[in-house]
C-alpha positions in Angstrom: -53.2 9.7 79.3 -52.7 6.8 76.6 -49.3 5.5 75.2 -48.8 4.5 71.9 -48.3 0.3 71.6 -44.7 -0.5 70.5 -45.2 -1.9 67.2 -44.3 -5.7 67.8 -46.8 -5.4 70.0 -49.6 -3.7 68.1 -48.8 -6.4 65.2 -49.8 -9.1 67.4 -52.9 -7.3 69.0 -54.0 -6.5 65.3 -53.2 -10.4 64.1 -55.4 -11.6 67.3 -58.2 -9.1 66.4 -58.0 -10.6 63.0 -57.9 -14.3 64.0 -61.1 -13.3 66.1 -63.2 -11.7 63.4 -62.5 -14.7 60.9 -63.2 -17.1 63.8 -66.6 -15.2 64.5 -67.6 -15.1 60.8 -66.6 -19.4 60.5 -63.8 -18.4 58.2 -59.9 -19.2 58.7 -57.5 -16.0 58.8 -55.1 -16.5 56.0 -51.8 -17.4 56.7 -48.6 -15.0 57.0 -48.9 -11.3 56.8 -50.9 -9.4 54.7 -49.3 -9.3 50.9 -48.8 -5.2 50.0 -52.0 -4.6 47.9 -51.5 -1.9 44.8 -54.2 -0.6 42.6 -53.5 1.0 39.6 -55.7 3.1 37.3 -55.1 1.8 33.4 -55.3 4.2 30.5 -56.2 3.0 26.9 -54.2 1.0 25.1 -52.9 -1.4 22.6 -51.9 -4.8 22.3 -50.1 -5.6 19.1 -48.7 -8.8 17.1 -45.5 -8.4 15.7 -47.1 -8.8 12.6 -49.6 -5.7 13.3 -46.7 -4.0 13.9 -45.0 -3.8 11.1 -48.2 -3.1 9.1 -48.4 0.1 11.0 -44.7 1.1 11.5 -42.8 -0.6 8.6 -41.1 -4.1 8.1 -38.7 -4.8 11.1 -40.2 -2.2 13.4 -39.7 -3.1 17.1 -41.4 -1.3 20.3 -38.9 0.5 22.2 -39.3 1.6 26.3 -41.5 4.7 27.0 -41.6 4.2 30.4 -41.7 0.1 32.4 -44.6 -1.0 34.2 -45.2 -2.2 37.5 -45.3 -6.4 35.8 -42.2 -7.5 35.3 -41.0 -7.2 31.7 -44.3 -5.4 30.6 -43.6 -1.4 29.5 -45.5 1.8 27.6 -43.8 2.1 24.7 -42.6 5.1 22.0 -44.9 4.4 19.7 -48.4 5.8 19.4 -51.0 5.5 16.7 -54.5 6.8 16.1 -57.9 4.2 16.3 -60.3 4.9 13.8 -64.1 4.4 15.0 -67.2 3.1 12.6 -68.6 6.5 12.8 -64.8 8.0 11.9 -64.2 9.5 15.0 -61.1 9.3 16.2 -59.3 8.6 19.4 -55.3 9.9 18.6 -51.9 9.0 20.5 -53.3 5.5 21.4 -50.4 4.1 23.4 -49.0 0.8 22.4 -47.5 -1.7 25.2 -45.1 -3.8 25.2 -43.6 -6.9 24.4 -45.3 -7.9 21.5 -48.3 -10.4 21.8 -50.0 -13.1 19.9 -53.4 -11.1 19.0 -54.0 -7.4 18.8 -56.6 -5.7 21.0 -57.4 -2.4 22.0 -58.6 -1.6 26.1 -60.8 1.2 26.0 -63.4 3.1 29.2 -66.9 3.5 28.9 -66.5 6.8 28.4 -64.4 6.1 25.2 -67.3 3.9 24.2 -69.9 6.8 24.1 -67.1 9.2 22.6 -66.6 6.7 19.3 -70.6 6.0 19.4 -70.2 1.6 19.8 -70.7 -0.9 22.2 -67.7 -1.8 23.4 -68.5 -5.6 25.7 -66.8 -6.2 28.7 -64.0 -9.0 28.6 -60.8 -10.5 29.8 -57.7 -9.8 28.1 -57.6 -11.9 24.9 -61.8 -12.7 24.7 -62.1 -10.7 21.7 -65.0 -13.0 19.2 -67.3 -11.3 18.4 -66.4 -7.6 19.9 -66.2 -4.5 17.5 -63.3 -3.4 15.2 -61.9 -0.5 14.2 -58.8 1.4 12.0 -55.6 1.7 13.1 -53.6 4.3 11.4 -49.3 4.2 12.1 -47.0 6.1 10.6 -46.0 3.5 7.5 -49.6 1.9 7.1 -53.1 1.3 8.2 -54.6 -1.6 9.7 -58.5 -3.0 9.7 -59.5 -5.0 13.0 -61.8 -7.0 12.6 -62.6 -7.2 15.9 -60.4 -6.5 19.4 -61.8 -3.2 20.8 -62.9 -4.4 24.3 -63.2 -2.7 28.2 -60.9 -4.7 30.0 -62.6 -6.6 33.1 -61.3 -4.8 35.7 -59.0 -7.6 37.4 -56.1 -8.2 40.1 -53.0 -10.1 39.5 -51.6 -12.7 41.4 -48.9 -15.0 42.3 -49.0 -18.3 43.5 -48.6 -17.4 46.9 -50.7 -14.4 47.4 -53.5 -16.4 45.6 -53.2 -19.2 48.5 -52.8 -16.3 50.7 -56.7 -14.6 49.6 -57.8 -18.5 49.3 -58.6 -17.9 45.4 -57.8 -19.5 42.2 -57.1 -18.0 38.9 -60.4 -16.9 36.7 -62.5 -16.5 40.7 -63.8 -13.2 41.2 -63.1 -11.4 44.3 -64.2 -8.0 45.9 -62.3 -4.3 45.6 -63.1 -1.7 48.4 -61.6 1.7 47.8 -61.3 4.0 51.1 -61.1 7.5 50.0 -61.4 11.0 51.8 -65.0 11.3 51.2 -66.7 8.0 50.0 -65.8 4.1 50.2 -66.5 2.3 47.2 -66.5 -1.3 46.3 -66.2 -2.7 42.8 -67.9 -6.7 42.8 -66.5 -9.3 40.3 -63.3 -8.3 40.4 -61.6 -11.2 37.9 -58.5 -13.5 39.7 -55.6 -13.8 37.4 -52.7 -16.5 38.5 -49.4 -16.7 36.9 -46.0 -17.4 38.8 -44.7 -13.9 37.1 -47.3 -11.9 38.5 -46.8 -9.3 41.0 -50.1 -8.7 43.5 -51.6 -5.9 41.5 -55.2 -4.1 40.8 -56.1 -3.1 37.2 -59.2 -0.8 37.3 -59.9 1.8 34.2 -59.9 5.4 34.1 -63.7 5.6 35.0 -63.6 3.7 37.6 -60.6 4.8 39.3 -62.3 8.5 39.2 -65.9 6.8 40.4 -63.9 5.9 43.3 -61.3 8.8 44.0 -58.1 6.6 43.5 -55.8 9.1 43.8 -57.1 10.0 46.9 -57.6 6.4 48.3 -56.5 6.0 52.4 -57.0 2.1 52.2 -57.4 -0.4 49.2 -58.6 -3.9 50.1 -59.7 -7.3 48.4 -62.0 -9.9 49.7 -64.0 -13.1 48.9 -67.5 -12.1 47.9 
């Protein structure tokens, strides 16, 4: 008959374990405990200027709270528009999210790529020379991008601390692996972004967080490549 460790004790039995398989591999166990790891799955979107914004909602127009994210201060707001592609097909009820930025960009999936028909390039938020544009139609005007339709890198955000933790540094790429009921999956170049506001959190896109049964997931985990 077996008995169950107390959990003190099974903390220090699984920290030991640890130490010992870093030590084995000629790596150092990071410090402290292990920070709470969350992935989220991220939806297409918009970025917006203030300036943007009042092109498409009228002069004045502010984003107001849908619903707050899990980044401090960052939310899904009310408004909505519709993206126009090159080949006019349209992708409606494009969520806008908030505050306000500097640029305006729109975060597509691959699978939105192949609906509108264009290549849509892989790159960090803000990268957006030389990517495709589009039409944005509000409910006061329409706006022509130029260029800002991307498929966000998928990426994990750090503080300070849990970036010392992982032994990264901000722009490193690091590796997901996704536990799920029926398949593990790992996701390679996963992009490091530091910021002292950021809470430790996993940005992966719709198709990827299907690809890998997300909402299903027993275990999420990032490591050094």
């Amino acid at each position: 008959m077996s008995t169950a460790l107390p959990v003190e004790n099974r903390s220090t039995v699984e920290a030991l374990v640890r130490e010992a398989l870093y030590r084995q591999m000629g790596r150092k166990a990071p410090a402290g405990p292990t920070p709470v790891l969350l992935v989220n799955s991220s939806a297409r979107h918009m970025h917006i200027s203030p300036e943007n914004l009042e092109v498409l909602f009228g002069k004045g127009a502010e984003l107001t709270v849908h619903k707050m994210l899990y980044q401090e201060g960052q939310f899904a707001s009310q408004q909505t528009v519709t993206m126009i592609g090159p080949r006019k097909r349209i992708i409606p009820n494009l969520r806008i999210l908030g505050p306000c930025r500097n640029l305006t960009q729109v975060e597509l999936s691959l699978t939105d790529s192949v609906q509108l028909g264009i290549d849509i390039p892989i790159r960090a938020s803000g990268n957006i020379e030389g990517t495709p544009g589009c039409y944005i139609m509000g409910p006061k005007g329409m706006l022509e991008m130029k260029n800002g339709v991307i498929r966000a890198w998928r990426h994990v955000h750090m503080s300070p601390e849990d970036a010392k933790h992982y032994g990264v540094k901000h722009m490193d790429t690091v590796t997901l692996k996704v536990t799920a009921k029926d398949c593990t999956t790992r996701f390679d170049d996963l992009l490091v972004r530091v910021d002292p506001t950021f809470k430790l959190e996993v940005h992966i896109d719709t198709d990827e967080a299907n690809a890998c049964d997300l909402e299903h997931a027993s275990k999420v985990e990032i490591f050094k490549s």
